[in-house]
ROVO-699504 format. One record per residue: residue number from 1; residue in one letter; x, y, z of N, C-alpha, C, O in turn. Coordinates in nm, 2 decimals. Layout:
<pts>
 seq type    npx    npy    npz   capx   capy   capz    cpx    cpy    cpz    opx    opy    opz
 NUM    A      X      Y      Z      X      Y      Z      X      Y      Z      X      Y      Z
...
</pts>
This chain:
<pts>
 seq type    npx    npy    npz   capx   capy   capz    cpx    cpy    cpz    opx    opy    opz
   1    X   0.08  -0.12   0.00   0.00   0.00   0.00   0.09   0.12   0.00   0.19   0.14   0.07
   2    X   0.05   0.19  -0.06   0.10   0.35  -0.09   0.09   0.41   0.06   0.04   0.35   0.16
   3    X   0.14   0.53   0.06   0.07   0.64   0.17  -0.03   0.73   0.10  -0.09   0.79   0.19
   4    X  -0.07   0.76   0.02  -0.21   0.80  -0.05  -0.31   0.71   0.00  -0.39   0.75   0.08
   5    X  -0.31   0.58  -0.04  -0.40   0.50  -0.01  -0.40   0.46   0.11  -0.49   0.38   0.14
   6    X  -0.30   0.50   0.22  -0.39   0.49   0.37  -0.41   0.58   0.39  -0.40   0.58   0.51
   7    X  -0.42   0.68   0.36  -0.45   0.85   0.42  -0.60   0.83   0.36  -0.69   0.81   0.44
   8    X  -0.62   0.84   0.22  -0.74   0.84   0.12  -0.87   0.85   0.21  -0.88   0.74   0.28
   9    X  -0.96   0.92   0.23  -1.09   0.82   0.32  -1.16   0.74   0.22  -1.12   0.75   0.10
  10    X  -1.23   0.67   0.24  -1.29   0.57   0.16  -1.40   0.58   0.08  -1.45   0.49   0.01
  11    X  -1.43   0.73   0.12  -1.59   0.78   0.01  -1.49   0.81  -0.12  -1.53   0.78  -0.23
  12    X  -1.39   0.86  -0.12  -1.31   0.89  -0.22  -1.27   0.76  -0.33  -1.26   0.76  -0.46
  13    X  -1.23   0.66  -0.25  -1.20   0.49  -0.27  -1.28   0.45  -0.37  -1.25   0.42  -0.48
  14    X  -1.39   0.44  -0.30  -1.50   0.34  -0.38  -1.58   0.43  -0.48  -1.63   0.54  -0.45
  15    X  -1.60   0.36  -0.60  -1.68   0.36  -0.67  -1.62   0.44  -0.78  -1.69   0.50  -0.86
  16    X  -1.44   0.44  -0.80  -1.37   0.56  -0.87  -1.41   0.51  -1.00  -1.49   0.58  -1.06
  17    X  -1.36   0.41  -1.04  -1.34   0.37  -1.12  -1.48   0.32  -1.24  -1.46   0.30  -1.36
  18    X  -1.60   0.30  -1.18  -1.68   0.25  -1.23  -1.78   0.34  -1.30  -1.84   0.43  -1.23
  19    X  -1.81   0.33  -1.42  -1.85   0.44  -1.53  -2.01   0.48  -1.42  -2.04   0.42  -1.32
  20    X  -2.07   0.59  -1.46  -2.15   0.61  -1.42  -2.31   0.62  -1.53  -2.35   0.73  -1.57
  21    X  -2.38   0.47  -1.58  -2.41   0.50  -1.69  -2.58   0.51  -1.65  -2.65   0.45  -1.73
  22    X  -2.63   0.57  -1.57  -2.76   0.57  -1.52  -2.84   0.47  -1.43  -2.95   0.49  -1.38
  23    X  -2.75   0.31  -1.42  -2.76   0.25  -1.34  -2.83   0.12  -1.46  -2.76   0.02  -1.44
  24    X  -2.91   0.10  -1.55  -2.89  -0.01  -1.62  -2.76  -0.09  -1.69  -2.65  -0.04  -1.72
  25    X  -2.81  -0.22  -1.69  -2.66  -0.29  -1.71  -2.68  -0.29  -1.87  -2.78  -0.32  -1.95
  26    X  -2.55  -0.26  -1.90  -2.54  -0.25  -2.12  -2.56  -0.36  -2.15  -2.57  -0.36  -2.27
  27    X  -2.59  -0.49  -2.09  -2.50  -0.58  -2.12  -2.60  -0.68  -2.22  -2.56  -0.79  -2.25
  28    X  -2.72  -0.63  -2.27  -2.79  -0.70  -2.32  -2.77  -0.77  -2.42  -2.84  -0.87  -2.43
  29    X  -2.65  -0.75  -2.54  -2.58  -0.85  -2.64  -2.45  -0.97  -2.62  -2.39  -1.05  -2.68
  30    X  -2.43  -0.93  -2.51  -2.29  -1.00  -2.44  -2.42  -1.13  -2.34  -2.39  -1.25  -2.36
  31    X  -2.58  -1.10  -2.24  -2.60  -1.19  -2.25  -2.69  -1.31  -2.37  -2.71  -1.43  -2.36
  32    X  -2.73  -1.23  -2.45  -2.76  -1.26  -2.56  -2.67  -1.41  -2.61  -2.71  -1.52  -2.64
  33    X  -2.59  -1.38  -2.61  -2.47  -1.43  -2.70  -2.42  -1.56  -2.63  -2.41  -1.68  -2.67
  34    X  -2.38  -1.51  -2.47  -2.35  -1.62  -2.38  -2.51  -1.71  -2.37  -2.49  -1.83  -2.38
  35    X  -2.63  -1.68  -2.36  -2.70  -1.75  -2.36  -2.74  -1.87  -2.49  -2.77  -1.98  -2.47
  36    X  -2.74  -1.82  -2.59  -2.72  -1.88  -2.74  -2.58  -2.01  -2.68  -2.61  -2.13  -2.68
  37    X  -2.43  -1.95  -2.65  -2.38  -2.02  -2.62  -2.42  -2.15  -2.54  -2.41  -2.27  -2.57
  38    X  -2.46  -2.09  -2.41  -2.52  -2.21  -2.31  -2.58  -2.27  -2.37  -2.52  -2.37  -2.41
  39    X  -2.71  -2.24  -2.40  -2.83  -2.32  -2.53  -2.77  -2.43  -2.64  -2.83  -2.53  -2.67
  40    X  -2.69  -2.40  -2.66  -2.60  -2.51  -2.73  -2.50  -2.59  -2.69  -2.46  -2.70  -2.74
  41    X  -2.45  -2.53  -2.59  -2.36  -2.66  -2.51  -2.44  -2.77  -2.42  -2.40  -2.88  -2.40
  42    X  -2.56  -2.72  -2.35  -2.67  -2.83  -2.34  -2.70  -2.94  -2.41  -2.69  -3.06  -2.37
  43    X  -2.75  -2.87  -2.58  -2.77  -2.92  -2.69  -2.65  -3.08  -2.73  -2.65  -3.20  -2.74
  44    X  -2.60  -3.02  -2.73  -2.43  -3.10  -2.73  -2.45  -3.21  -2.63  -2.51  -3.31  -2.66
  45    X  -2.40  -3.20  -2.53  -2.41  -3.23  -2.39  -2.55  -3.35  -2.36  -2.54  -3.44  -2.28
  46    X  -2.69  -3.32  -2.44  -2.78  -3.40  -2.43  -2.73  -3.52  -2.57  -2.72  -3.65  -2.58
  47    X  -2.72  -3.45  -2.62  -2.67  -3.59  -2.77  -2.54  -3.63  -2.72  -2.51  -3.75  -2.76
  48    X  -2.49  -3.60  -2.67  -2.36  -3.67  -2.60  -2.38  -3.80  -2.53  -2.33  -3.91  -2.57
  49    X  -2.46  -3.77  -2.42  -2.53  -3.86  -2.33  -2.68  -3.95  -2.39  -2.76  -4.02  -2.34
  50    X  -2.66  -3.90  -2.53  -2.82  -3.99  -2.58  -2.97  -3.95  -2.47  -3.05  -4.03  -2.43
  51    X  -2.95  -3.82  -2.44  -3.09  -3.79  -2.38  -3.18  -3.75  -2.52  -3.30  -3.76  -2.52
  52    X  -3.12  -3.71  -2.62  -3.17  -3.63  -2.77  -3.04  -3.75  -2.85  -2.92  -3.77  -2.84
  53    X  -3.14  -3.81  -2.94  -3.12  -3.91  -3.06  -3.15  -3.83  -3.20  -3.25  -3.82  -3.27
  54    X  -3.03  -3.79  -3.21  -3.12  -3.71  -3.38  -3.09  -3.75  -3.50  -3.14  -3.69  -3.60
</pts>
């Protein structure tokens, strides 16, 4: 640890770094995409184990 960072109080500390974008999360195509993903490694994963015969 620095001497900045133990002097610092901690309202200053927290929350420096984090964009301030009105409070919704952007993230609507990132889970889009991972869900698509999941959805198909199921997919996989069921024909793997012969739960789905195709």
């Amino acid at each position: 640890m620095t001497a900045q960072t133990k002097k610092a109080p901690a309202s200053t500390k927290v929350g420096i770094d984090v964009a301030k974008t009105g409070g919704t999360a952007p993230f609507t195509f990132r889970t889009v995409v991972s869900g698509i993903l999941l959805a198909g490694n199921i997919l996989v994963a069921a024909i793997y184990f012969h739960v789905i015969n195709p």
